[in-house]
C-alpha positions in Angstrom: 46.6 98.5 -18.1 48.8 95.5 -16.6 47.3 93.8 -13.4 49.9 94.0 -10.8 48.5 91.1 -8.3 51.1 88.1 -7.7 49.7 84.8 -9.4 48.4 81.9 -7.1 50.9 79.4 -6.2 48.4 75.9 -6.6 49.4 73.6 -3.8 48.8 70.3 -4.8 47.3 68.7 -1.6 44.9 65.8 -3.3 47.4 63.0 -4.5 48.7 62.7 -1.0 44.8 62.5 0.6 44.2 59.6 -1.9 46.7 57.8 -1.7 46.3 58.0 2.3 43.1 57.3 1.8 43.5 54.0 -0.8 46.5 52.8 2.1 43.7 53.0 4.9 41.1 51.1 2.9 43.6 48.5 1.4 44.8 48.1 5.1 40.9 47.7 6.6 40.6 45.3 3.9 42.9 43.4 4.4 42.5 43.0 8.0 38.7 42.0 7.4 40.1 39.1 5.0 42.0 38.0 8.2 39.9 38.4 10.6 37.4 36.6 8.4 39.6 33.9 7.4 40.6 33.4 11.1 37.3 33.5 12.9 36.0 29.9 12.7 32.4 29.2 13.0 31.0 29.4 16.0 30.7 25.7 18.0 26.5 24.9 18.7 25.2 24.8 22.0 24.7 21.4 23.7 20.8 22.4 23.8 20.9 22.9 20.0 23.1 20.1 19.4 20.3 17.9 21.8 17.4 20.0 20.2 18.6 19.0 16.1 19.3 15.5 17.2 15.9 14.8 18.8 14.2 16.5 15.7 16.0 14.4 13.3 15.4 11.3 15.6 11.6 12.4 15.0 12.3 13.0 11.2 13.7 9.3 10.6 10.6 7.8 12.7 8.4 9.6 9.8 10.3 8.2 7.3 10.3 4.9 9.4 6.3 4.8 8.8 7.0 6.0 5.5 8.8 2.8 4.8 6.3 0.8 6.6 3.6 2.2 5.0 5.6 1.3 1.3 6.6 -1.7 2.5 3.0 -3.4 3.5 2.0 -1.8 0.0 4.8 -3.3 -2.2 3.9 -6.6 -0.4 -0.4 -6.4 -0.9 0.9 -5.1 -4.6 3.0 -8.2 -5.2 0.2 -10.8 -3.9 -2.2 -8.7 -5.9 -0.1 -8.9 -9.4 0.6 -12.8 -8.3 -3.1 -13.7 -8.6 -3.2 -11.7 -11.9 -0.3 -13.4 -13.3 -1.8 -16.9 -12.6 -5.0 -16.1 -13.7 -3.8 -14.8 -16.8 -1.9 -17.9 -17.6 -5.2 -19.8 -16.7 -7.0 -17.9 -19.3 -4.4 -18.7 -21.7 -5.0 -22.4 -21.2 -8.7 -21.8 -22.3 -7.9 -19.7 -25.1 -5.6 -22.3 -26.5 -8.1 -24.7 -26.1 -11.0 -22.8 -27.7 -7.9 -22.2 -30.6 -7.8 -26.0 -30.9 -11.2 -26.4 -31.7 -11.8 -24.1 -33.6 -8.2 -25.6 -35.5 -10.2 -29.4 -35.4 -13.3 -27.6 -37.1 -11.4 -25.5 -39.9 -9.6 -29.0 -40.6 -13.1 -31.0 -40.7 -13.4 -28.1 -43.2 -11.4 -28.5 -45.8 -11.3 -32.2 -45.6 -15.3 -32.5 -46.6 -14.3 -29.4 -49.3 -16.7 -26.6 -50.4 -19.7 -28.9 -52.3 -22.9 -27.4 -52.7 -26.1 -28.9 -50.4 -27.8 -29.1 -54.0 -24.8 -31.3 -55.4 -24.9 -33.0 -52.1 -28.2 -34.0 -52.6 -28.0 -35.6 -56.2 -24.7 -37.3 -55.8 -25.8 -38.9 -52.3 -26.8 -42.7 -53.0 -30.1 -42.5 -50.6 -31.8 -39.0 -50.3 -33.1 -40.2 -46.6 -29.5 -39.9 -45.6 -28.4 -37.0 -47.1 -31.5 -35.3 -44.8 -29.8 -37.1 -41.8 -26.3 -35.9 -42.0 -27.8 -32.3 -43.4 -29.4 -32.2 -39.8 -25.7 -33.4 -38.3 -24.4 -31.0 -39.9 -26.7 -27.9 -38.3 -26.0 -29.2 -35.5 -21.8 -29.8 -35.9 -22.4 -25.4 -37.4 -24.8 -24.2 -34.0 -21.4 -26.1 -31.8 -18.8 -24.3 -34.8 -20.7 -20.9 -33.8 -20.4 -21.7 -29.9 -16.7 -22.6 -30.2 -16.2 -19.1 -31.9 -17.9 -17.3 -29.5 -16.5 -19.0 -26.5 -12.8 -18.2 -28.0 -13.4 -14.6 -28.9 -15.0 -14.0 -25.0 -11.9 -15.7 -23.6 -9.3 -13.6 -25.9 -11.2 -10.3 -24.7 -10.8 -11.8 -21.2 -7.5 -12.9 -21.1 -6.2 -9.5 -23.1 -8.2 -7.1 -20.0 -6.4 -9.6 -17.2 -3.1 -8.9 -19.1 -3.8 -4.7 -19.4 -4.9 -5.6 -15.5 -1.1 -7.1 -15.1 0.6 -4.6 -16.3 -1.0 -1.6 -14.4 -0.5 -3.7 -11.0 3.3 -4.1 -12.3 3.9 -0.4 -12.7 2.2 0.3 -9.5 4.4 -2.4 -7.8 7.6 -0.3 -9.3 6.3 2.7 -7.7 5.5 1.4 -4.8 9.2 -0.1 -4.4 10.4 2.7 -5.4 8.8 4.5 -2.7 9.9 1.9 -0.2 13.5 2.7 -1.2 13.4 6.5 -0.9 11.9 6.1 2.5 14.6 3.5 3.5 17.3 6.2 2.2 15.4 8.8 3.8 15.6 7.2 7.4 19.1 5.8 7.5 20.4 9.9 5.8 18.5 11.2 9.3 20.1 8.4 11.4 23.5 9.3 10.2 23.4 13.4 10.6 22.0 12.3 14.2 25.1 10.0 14.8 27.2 12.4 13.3 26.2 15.3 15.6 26.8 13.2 18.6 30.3 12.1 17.8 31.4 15.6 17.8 30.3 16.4 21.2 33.2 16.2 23.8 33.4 14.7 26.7 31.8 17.2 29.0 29.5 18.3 26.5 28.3 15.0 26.6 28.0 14.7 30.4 26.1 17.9 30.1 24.0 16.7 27.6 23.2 13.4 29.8 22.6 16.2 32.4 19.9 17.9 30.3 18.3 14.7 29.2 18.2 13.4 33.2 16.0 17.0 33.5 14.0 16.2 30.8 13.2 12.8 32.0 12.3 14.0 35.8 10.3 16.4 34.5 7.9 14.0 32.5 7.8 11.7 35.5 6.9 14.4 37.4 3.3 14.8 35.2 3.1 11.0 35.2 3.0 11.4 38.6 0.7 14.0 38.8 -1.3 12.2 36.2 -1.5 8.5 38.5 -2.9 11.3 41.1 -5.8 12.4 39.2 -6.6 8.8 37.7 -6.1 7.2 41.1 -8.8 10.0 42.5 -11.4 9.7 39.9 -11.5 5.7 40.1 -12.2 6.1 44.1 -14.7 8.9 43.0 -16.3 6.9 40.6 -16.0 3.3 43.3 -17.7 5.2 45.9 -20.5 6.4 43.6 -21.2 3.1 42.6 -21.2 1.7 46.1 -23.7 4.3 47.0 -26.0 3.5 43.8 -25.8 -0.3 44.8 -26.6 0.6 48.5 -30.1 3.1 47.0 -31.1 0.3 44.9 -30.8 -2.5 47.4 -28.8 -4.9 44.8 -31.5 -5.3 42.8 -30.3 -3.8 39.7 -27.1 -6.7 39.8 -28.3 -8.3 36.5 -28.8 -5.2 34.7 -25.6 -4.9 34.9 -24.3 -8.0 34.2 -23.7 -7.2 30.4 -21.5 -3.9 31.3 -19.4 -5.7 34.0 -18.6 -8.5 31.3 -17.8 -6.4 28.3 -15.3 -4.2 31.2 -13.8 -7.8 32.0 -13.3 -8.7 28.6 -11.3 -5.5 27.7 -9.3 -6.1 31.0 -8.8 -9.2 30.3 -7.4 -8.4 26.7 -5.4 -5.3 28.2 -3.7 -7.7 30.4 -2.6 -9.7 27.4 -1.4 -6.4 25.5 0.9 -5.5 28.5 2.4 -9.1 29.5 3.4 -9.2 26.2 5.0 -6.0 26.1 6.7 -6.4 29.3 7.9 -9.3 28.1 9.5 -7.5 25.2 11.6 -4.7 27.5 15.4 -4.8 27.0 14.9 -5.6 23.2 16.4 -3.2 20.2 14.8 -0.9 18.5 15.2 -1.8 14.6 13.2 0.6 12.3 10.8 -1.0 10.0 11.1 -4.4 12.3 7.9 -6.4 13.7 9.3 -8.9 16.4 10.3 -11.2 18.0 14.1 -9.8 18.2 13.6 -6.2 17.6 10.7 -3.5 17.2 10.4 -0.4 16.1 7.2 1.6 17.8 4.6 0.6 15.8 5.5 -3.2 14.9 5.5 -3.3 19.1 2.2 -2.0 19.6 0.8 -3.8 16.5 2.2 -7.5 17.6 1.3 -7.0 21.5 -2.4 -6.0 20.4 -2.1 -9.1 18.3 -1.3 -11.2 21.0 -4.5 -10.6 22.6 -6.1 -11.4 19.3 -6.8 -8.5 18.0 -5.7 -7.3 14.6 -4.6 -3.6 13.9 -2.6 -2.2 11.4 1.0 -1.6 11.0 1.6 2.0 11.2 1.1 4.6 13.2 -1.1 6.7 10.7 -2.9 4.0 10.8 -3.4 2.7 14.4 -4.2 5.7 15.4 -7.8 5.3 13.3 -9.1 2.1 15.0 -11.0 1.8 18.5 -12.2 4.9 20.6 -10.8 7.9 20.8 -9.6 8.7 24.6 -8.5 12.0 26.6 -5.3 11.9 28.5 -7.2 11.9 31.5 -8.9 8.7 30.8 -6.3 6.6 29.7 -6.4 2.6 31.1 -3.8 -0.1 30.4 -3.2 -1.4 26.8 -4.4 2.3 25.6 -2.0 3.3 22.6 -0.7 6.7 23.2 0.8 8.8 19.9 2.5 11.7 19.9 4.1 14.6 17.5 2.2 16.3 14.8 2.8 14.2 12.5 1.8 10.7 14.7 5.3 9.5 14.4 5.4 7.2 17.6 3.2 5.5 19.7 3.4 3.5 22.9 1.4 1.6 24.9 0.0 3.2 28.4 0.8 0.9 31.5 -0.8 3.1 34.0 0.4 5.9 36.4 0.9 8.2 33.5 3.8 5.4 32.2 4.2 3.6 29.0 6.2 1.4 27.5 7.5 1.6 24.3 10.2 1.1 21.5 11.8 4.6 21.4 14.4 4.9 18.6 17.6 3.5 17.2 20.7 3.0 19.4 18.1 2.4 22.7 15.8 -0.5 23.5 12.0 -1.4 24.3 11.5 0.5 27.8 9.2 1.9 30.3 9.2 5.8 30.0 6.5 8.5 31.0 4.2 9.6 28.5 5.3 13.1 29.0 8.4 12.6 27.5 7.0 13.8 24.3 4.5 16.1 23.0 1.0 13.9 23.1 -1.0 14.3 20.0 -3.8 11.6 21.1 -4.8 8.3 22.1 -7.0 4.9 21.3 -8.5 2.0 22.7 -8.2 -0.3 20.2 -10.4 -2.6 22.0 
C-alpha cells in the first residue's frame, strides 16, 4: 500500500555558511597581514639602550685584554723563535765545518789510495819509518773518528733546533692569529655601541645623560660613605697606638723601627704610583695602548706601578695575581681595584673611596668613584 506522506523539501543552507565563513577568515587574515605589516618594532627604552651599551663597553674591554694578552704572547713568541733561528744558523756553521773536515780527510784518502800495511811495509825504503808514519797514522784515524763524531752530534743538534723552529713558528701563527680575532672582536663591540648611540634622539639622549648623572651621584655617595669608615678606623687605630706608646713608656720605639720603615717605603712608592697617574688625567683612552699619549686600563695601572719601579704585568688577569690581596674596607693609595666578573678593568684607588682610572673609548683618564662599577677585588702590588 502507497505511503501518502509529502516528500521532504532539502533546504540547502551549508554553501551559504561556508562561504560566510571562508569571507570572515580571508578578511581576519587579511587584516592580521596589515596590521602585522604596519606595526613596526617597538623603539628600546633609554635604560635598555644605556644597559646594552655599557655591557658591550664591558664586552670590548674583555676582548681588549684578550688582545693584550695575544699581543705580549705574539711578541715573547717572536723573541723566542728569533733566538732559535740564529742559533740554528750557528749550528749550521759548525756542521759545515765538521763537513769540511771530514771532506779534507776523505780527500787525504784517496790521495794515499787503498795499499795494504803489509805492502806498506816491504815497499817502504827504511822499515824504522814505516813504524813512525804507521803511528801518525793512528793517530791522523783516533782525530778521523773524533771529526765524525763531532759532525754527526752537531747534525742531530742542529736538526732538533730546526724541529724546535718550526713548532715556535706555528705557535707564533696562532698566537697572531689570536691577536687578530681579539682585535676584530673589540672594534665589532665598539661599533654596535656607537651604533646604538647614534640612534638615540635628542631628548633620549638628555635623558640618558640624566640617568648616567644618577648613576654617578650614587657611587659618590658610597665613596663617601666609604672615606667615612676609612677616615674612622685610622683615628681608631692612631689612638690605640698612642695609648700603647703612652703603657710602654717609648721604650718599645726601636722595635718598631723595621715596621714604620717598610710602611714608609710602601708610602713612599704609593706616592709615586698616584703622581704619575695624576699626571696622566685628561689623556685618551686607546684600547690595547701603554702610554705616554693614551691608555687603556691596564697599560695605566701597569706603567704608573712602573714608575715607582716596580714591574707588574700587562693585563688585568694578570695584575690582579701579584701583591696582597685587600678588602674594600682596607684599601690605601696606589691599591689596584678590579671589577666585573670577568676582571675586565682595573683602576688605581686614590683614597676617599676614589680612583682614577682609564675608563673606555670615546672618554679619557679620570677620577671616578670606585662604585661606579661592580668591584670584584683588589691588590697591593707592593
Amino acid at each position: 500500500m502507497a505511503s501518502h506522506r509529502k516528500p521532504r523539501t532539502r533546504v540547502r543552507t551549508t554553501a551559504p555558511a561556508v562561504g560566510l565563513t571562508t569571507a570572515a577568515l580571508a578578511s581576519v587574515t587579511l587584516l592580521s597581514t596589515q596590521s602585522a605589516v604596519a606595526a613596526p618594532d617597538p623603539k628600546p627604552r633609554v635604560e635598555d639602550v644605556q644597559k646594552k651599551v655599557d655591557d658591550l663597553y664591558r664586552q670590548a674591554g674583555t676582548a681588549t685584554q684578550q688582545y693584550n694578552q695575544a699581543k705580549e704572547a705574539s711578541a715573547a713568541q717572536r723573541a723566542k723563535v728569533d733566538a732559535l733561528l740564529d742559533d740554528v744558523a750557528k749550528r749550521a756553521d759548525r756542521l759545515n765545518d765538521a763537513r769540511r773536515t771530514l771532506g779534507t780527510y776523505a780527500a787525504a784518502q784517496y790521495r794515499s789510495g787503498s795499499i795494504t800495511p803489509s805492502a806498506t811495509f816491504f815497499l817502504a825504503d827504511d822499515p824504522q819509518s814505516y813504524f813512525d808514519q804507521s803511528q801518525l797514522m793512528d793517530r791522523m784515524t783516533s782525530r778521523q773518528q773524533k771529526a765524525i763524531t763531532d759532525f754527526r752530534t752537531q747534525q742531530a743538534k742542529a736538526a732538533k733546533k730546526r724541529s724546535e723552529a718550526v713548532r715556535s713558528l706555528e705557535t707564533l701563527t696562532t698566537t697572531q692569529t689570536t691577536l687578530r680575532t681579539s682585535k676584530r672582536n673589540v672594534q665589532k663591540k665598539l661599533g654596535e655601541a656607537r651604533t646604538l648611540l647614534s640612534k638615540l634622539t635628542a631628548e633620549e639622549k638628555a635623558r640618558l645623560a640624566a640617568i648616567e648623572r644618577k648613576k654617578e651621584a650614587e657611587a659618590e655617595r658610597k665613596a663617601q660613605e666609604l672615606a667615612k669608615q676609612q677616615a674612622a678606623a685610622k683615628a681608631e687605630a692612631d689612638r690605640e697606638a698612642e695609648e700603647a706608646a703612652k703603657g710602654s713608656g717609648g721604650g718599645s720605639g726601636t722595635g718598631t723601627g723595621s715596621g714604620t720603615g717598610s710602611d714608609s717605603s710602601a708610602t713612599t712608592k704609593a706616592e709615586k704610583v698616584l703622581a704619575f697617574a695624576r699626571a696622566q688625567l685628561g689623556k685618551p683612552y686607546v684600547w690595547g695602548a701603554t702610554g705616554p699619549a693614551s691608555y687603556d686600563c691596564s697599560g695605566l695601572t701597569q706603567a704608573a706601578w712602573k714608575a715607582a719601579g716596580v714591574g707588574i704585568p700587562r693585563t688585568t688577569w694578570d695584575q690582579v695575581k701579584v701583591g696582597t690581596r685587600v678588602a674594600t674596607a682596607d684599601l690605601r693609595p696606589g691599591d689596584l681595584v678590579f671589577f666585573y666578573d670577568d676582571i675586565s678593568h682595573v683602576g688605581i684607588y686614590k683614597g676617599d673611596g676614589m680612583m682614577i682610572h682609564a675608563p673606555k673609548p670615546g672618554a679619557n683618564v679620570r677620577e671616578e668613584s670606585i662604585y661606579y662599577m661592580p668591584i670584584y677585588g683588589s691588590v697591593r702590588p707592593a
